[in-house]
C-alpha positions as CSV (number, residue, x, y, z in Angstrom):
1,X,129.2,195.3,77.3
2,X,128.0,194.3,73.8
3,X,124.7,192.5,73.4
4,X,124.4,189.1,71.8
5,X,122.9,189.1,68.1
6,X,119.3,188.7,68.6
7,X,119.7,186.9,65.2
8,X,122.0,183.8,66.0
9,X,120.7,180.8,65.8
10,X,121.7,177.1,67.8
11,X,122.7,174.0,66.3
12,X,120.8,171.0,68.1
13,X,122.9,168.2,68.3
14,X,121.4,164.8,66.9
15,X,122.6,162.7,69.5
16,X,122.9,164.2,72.9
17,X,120.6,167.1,72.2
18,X,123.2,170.0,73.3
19,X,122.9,173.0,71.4
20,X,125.6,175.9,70.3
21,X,125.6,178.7,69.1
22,X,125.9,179.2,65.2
23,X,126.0,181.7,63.0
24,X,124.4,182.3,59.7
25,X,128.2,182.8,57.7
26,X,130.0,180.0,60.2
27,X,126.7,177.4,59.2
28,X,127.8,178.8,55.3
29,X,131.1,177.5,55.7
30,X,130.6,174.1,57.5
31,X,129.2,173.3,54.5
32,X,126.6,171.0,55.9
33,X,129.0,169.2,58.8
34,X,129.2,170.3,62.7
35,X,130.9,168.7,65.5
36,X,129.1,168.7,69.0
37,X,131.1,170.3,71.7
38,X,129.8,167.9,74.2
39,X,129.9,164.7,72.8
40,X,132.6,165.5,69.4
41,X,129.4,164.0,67.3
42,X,129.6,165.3,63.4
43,X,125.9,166.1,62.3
44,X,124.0,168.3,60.1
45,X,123.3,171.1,61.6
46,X,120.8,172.0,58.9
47,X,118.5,169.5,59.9
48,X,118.4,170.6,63.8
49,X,118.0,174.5,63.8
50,X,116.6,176.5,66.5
51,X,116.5,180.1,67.8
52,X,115.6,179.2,71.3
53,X,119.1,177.7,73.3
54,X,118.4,174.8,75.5
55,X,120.4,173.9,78.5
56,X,123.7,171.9,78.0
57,X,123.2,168.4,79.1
58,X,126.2,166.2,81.0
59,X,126.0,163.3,78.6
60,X,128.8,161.5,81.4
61,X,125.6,161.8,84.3
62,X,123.2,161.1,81.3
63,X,124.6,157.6,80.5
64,X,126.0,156.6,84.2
65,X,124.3,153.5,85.6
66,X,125.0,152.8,88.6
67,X,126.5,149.8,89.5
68,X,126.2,147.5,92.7
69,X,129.5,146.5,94.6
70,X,129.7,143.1,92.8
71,X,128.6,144.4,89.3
72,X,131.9,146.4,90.0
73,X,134.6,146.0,87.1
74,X,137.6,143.9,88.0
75,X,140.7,145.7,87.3
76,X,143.1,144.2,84.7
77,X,146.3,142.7,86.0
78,X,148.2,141.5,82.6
79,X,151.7,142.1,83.7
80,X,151.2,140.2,87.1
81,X,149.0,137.0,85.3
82,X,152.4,137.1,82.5
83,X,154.9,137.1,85.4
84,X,153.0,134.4,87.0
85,X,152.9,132.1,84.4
86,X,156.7,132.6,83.4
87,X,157.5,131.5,86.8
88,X,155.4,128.5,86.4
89,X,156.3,127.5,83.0
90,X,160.1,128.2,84.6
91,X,159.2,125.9,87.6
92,X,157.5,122.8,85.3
93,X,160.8,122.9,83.3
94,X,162.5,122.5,86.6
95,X,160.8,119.8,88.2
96,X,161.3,117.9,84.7
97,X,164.6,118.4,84.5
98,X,165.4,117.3,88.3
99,X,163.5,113.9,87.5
100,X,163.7,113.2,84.2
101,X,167.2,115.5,83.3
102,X,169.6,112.1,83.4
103,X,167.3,110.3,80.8
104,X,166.6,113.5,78.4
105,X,170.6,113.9,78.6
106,X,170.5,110.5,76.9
107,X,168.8,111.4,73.9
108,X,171.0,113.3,71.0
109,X,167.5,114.9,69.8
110,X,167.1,116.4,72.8
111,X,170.4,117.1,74.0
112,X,171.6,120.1,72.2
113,X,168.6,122.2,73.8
114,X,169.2,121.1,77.3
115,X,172.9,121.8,76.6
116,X,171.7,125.7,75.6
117,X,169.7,126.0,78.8
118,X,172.3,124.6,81.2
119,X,174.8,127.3,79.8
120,X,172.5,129.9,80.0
121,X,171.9,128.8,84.1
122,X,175.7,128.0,84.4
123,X,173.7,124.2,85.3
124,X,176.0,121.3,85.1
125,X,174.6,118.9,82.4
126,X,174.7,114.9,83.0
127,X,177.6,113.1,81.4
128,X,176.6,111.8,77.6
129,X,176.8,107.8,77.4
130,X,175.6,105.2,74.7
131,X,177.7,102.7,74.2
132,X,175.7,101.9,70.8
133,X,178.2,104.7,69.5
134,X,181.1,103.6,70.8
135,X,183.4,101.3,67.6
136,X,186.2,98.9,68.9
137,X,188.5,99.6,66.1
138,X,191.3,96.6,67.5
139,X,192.3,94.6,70.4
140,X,194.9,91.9,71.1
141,X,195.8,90.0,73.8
142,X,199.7,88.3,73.9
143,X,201.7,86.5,76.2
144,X,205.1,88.4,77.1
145,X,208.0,87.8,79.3
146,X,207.4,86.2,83.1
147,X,204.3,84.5,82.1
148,X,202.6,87.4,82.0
149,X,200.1,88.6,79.3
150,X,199.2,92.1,77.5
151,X,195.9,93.7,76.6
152,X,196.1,96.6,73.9
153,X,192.4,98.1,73.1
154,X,191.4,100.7,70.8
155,X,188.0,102.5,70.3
156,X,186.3,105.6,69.0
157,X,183.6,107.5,70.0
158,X,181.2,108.3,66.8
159,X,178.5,110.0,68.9
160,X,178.1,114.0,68.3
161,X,179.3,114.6,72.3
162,X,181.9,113.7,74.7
163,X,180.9,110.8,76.4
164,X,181.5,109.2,79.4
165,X,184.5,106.8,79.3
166,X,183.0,102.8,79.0
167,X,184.1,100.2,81.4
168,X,186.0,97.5,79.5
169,X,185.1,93.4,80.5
170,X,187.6,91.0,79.3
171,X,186.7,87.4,78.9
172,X,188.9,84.5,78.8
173,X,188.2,81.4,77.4
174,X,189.9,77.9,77.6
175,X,190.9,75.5,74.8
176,X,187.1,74.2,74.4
177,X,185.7,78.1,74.3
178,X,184.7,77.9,78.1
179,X,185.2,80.9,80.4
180,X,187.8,80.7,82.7
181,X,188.2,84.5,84.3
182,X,186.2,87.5,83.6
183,X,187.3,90.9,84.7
184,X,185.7,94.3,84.3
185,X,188.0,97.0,84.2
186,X,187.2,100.6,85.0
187,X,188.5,104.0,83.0
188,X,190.6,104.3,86.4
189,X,192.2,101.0,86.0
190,X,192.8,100.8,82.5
191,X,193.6,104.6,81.7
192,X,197.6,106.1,82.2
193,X,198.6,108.6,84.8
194,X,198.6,111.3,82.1
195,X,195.2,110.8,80.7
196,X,191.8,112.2,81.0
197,X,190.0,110.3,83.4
198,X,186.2,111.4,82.8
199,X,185.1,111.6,78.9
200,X,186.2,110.9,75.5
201,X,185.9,113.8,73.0
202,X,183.8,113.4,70.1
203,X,184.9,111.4,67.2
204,X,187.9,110.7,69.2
205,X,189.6,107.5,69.9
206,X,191.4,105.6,73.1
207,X,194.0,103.1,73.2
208,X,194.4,100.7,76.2
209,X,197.6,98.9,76.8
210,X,197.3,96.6,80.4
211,X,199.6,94.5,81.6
212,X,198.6,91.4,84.0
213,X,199.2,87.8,85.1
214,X,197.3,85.2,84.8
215,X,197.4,82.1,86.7
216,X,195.7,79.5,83.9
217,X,198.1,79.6,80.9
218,X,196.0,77.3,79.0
219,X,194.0,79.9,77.4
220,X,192.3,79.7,73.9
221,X,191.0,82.9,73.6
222,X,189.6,86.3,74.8
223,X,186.6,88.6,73.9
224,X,186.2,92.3,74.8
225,X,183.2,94.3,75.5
226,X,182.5,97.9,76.5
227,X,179.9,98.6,78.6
């Protein structure tokens, strides 16, 4: 069993004190720089020389406090507090949308975002309608054969997005400009067999043609409205 050089010296380190073993060709070629094996410290190892090896102290047990049950550290939960405040950011855009989502529909700022979200849910979104953007673009209303009379409408729709189809109200008027009937006509009353009944396409256009009676002939004229 070989003997340990009675000539080898320790390195001391400057911070937790734990010494190694060093030679006098290994401290030639640090030149001047050591690393603790306890603690990974660089230091000098010039400036902490001794010939006498002292025992290795557990730096972990050296700077352990001990800690009471409430002093404990609370362990981190990021993942859960994220997931918990998707789901409630999730549920605040829900509750908005179920009482305010009619109103919010209305409003052509805000209406291409809801659009993206109700696609993305597979949502049903509420029926665009402002009649601000709808144009009546003619009208007329004749007497024909059998007494009877005919209304021909046309409008256009110059919102961005279909929109709900308008009620029409028709207003007759005697000689003097007096109303003498008023009727309000619904897209199912005044739309053809063939056509959409719901919405009107975006810059697109609708023409009404009604045929009806009615009993005072002595009419002077007529205004149209869509509401």
């Amino acid at each position: 069993m070989a003997l340990k050089n009675k000539n080898m010296i320790y390195a001391v380190c400057s911070k937790c004190q734990n010494t190694q073993e060093i030679s006098a060709k290994q401290l030639q070629k640090k030149h001047g720089k050591v690393i603790c094996t306890q603690c990974k410290n660089p230091f000098n190892p010039r400036a902490f020389l001794t010939n006498k090896p002292s025992q290795t102290i557990d730096n972990t047990n050296k700077n352990e406090i001990k800690s009471y049950a409430w002093q404990k550290p609370v362990n981190s939960h990021a993942k859960l507090w994220l997931i918990s405040s998707l789901l409630g950011v999730l549920l605040l855009v829900y509750q908005v949308y179920h009482f305010k989502g009619y109103s919010l529909a209305q409003s052509a700022q805000i209406r291409p975002w809801l659009a993206a979200m109700t696609k993305a849910t597979n949502t049903p979104l509420p029926a665009y309608k402002n009649i601000q953007e709808f144009t009546t673009i003619g009208s007329s209303f004749t007497a024909i054969e059998n007494d009877n009379f005919r209304l021909q409408v046309s409008f256009i729709n110059h919102a961005n997005f279909s929109q709900a189809l308008p009620n029409l109200s028709l207003t007759l008027q005697n000689l003097h400009g007096g109303i003498i009937a008023q009727r309000l006509f619904t897209p199912k009353d005044y739309l053809r067999h063939n056509q959409a009944p719901t919405q009107i396409a975006s810059n697109g256009s609708l023409d009404i043609d009604l045929l009806m009676a009615v009993p005072n002939k002595n009419i002077g004229g007529y205004q149209v409205a869509l509401q």
